[in-house]
C-alpha positions in Angstrom: 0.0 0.0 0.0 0.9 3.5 -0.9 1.9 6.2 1.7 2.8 9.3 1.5 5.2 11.5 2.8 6.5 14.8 2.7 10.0 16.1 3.1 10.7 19.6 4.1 14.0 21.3 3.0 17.8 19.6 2.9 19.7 19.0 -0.2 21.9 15.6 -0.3 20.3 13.9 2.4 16.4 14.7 0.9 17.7 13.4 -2.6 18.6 10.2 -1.0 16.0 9.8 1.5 13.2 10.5 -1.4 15.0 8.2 -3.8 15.0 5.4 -0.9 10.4 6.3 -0.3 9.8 5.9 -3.7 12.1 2.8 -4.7 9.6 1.1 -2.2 6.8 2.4 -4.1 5.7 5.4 -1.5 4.4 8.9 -3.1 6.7 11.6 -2.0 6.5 15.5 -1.9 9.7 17.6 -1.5 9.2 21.3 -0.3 11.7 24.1 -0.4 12.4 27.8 -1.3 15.5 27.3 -2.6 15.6 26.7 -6.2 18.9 24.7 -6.4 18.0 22.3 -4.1 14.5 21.8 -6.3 16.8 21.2 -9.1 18.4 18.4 -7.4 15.5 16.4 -6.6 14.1 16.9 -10.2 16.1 14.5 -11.7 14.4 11.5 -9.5 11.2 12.8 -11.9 12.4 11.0 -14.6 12.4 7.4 -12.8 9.1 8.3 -10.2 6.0 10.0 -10.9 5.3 9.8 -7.6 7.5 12.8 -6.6 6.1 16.0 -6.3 8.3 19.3 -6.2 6.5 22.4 -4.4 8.6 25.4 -4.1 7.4 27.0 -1.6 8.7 28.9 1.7 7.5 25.9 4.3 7.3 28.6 7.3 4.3 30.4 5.3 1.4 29.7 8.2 -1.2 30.3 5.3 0.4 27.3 3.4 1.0 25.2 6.5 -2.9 25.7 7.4 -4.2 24.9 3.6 -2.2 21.6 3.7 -4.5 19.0 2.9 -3.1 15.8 5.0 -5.0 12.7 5.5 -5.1 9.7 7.1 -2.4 7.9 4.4 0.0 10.6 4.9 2.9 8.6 7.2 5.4 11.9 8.4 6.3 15.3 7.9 10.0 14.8 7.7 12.1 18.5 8.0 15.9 17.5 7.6 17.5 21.3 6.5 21.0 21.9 8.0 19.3 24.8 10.5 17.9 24.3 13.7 15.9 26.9 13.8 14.3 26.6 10.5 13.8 23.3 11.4 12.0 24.0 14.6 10.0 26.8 13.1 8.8 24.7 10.8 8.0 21.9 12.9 6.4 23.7 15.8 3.9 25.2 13.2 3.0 22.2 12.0 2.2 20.9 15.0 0.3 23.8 15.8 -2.5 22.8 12.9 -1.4 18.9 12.9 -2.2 17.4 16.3 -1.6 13.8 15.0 0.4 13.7 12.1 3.8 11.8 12.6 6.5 14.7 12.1 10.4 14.1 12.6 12.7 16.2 12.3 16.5 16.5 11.5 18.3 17.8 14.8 21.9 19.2 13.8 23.2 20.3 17.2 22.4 17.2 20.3 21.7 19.7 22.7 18.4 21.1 21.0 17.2 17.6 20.9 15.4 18.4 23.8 13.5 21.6 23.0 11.9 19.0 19.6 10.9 16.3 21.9 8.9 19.1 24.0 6.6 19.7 21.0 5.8 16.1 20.3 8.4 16.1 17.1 10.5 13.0 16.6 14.1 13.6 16.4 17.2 12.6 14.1 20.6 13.1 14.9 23.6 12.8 12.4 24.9 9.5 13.9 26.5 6.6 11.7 23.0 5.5 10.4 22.4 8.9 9.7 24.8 9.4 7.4 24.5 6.2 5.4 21.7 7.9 4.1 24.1 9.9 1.9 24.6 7.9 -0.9 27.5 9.7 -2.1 29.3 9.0 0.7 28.9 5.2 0.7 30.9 1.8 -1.0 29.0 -0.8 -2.3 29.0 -2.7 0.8 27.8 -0.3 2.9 24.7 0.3 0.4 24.4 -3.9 1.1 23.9 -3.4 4.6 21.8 -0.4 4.7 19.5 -1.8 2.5 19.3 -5.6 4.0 15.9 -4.9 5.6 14.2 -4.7 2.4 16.5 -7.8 0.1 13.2 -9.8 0.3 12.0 -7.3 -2.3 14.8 -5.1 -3.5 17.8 -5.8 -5.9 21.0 -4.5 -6.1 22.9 -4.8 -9.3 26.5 -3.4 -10.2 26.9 -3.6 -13.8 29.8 -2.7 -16.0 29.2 -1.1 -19.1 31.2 -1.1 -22.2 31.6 1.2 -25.4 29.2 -1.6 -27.2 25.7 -1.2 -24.6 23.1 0.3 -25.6 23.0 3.2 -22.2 26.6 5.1 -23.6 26.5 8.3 -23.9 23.1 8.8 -23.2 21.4 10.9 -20.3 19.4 9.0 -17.5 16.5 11.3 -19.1 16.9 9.6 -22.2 17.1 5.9 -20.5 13.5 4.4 -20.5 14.2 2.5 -17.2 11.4 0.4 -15.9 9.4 1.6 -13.2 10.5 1.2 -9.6 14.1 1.0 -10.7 16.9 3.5 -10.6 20.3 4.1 -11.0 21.7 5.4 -7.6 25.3 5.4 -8.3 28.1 5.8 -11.1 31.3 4.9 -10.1 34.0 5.9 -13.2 37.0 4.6 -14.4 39.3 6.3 -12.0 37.4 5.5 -9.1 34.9 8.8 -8.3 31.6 7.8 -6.9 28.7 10.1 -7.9 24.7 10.3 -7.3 23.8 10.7 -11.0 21.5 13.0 -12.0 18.9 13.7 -15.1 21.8 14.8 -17.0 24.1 12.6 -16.1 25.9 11.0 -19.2 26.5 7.4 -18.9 30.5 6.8 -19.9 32.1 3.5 -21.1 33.5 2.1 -18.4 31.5 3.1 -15.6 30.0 0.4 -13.0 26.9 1.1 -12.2 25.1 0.6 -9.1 21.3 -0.1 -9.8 18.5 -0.9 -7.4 15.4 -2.7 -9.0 12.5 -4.5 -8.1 13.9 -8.0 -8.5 10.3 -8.7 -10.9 12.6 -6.0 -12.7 15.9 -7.2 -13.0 15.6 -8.6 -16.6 14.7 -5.8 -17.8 16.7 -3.1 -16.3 19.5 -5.2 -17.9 18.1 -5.4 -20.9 17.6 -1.4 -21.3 21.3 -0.9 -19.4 23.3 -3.7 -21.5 21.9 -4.8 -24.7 22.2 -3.1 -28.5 
């Protein structure tokens, strides 16, 4: 079944956390002001029409009150690298939301406390945390992360040569199948990156894919064949 859930603000740790929602099938919308980070996110729209991009200032008490959340939505989840902003935000929410799940990114320990006063849900930056940041990860590490979800999930590393059919091309121009996605491109000389919509695929890269296992097949076929 569906959920949904929204997350307010960050940059590298939204990207990853909405990447990880909506490989498991969950609708997710993404709210900020700030225009770059938007443009980050907007390359998951090309894999997940789930994802929805509002740019919007999420302190605005006229938008926080208008929100329509139901039942199905699962958490409010506010993960920017500010405090404040995070509390702001969170405190209004709660204001209008008595019973929505919200958690909240908490970047200094010692404001934990102030979060927990207001019925918010706290996340520090410990180890788990940060495994969240894909970029930051080895393939083994993504392994583990990922373990509680193998029954369903798929994680491929595939090498691609000058002969496959996804050289040169964009992930925009890749027609991947749904509930798959490329989360990382590691190149020839060994940098690691979160691709993006415009990300070229090179000869020679390795490619770390998760799928649907149902989808395996066919993410090779679309990544490999010619």
């Amino acid at each position: 079944m569906s959920r949904t859930f929204y997350i307010i603000e960050g940059k590298t740790l939204a990207y990853s956390l909405a990447k990880k929602l909506l490989l498991l099938g969950n609708e997710v919308y993404y709210v900020s002001m700030n225009k770059d980070n938007l443009e980050i996110l907007d390359g998951l729209k090309v894999n997940f029409p789930l994802l929805e991009l509002v740019k919007q200032d999420p302190t605005d008490i006229k938008w926080i009150e208008n929100l329509e959340l139901s039942k199905k939505v699962e958490a409010l989840i506010i993960i920017s690298d500010d405090d404040a902003l995070n509390f702001v935000v969170s405190w209004s929410l709660r204001q209008y939301y008595e019973n929505i799940k919200i958690i909240s990114l908490v970047n200094a320990t010692e404001n934990e406390t102030i979060f927990r006063g207001i019925n918010v849900e706290t996340l520090v930056p410990i180890s788990w945390m940060q495994k969240l940041i894909e970029s930051s990860l080895i393939h083994e590490e993504i392994t583990d992360f990922f373990n509680p979800y193998m029954e369903k999930l798929s994680i491929l590393e595939l090498s691609i040569n000058e002969n496959n059919a996804s050289v040169n091309k964009s992930l925009k121009e890749l027609h991947l199948p749904q509930n798959s996605i490329i989360g990382i491109i590691i190149r020839e000389d060994g940098k690691m990156m979160v691709p993006q919509g415009n990300t070229e695929i090179q000869a020679g890269d390795r490619l770390i894919v998760f799928a649907l296992k149902e989808q395996v097949e066919k993410v090779k076929e679309t990544l490999k064949s010619r």
